[in-house]
C-alpha positions in Angstrom: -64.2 178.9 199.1 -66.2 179.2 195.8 -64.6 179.8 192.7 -66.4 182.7 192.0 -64.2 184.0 195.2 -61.3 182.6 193.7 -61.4 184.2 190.3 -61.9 187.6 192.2 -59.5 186.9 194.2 -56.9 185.9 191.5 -58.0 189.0 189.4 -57.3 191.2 192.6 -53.5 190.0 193.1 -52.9 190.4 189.2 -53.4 193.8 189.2 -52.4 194.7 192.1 -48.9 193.1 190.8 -49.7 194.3 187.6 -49.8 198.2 188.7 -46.4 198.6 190.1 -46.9 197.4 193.5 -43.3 195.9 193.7 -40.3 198.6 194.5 -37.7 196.8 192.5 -37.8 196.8 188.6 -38.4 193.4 186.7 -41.1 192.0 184.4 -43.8 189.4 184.8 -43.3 186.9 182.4 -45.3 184.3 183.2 -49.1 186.1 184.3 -50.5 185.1 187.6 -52.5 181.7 187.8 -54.5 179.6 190.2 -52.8 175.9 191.2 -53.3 173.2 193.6 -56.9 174.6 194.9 -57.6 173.0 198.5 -61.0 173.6 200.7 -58.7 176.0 202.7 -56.1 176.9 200.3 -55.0 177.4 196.5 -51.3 178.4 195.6 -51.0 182.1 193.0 -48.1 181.1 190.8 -46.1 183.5 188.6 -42.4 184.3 187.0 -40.7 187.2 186.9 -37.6 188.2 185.0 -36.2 188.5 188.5 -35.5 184.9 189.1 -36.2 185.6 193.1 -38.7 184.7 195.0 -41.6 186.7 195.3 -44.6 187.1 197.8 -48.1 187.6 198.4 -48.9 189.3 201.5 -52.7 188.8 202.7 -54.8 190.2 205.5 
């Protein structure tokens, strides 16, 4: 994947997280980043205020 796919890609999931996509109330406190990049993969890391685990649903 190029990282010109992966920047849109991380820019995509932050707002979509960013705009209220999550039913329960917390705050991010931590924004979204891009970590351990792979030819097939790449891990979006966060924090919330939460403390649970959280989840990216693709496809």
């Amino acid at each position: 994947m190029e990282i010109r796919i992966k920047v849109v890609l991380f820019f995509v999931m932050a707002f979509h997280f960013m705009g209220g996509a999550q039913n329960v109330t917390g705050e991010i406190l931590v924004q979204p980043y891009l970590q351990d990049a792979e030819p097939n993969s790449i891990k979006i890391m966060w924090e919330t205020s939460l403390g649970e685990e959280s989840l990216v649903e693709w496809g």
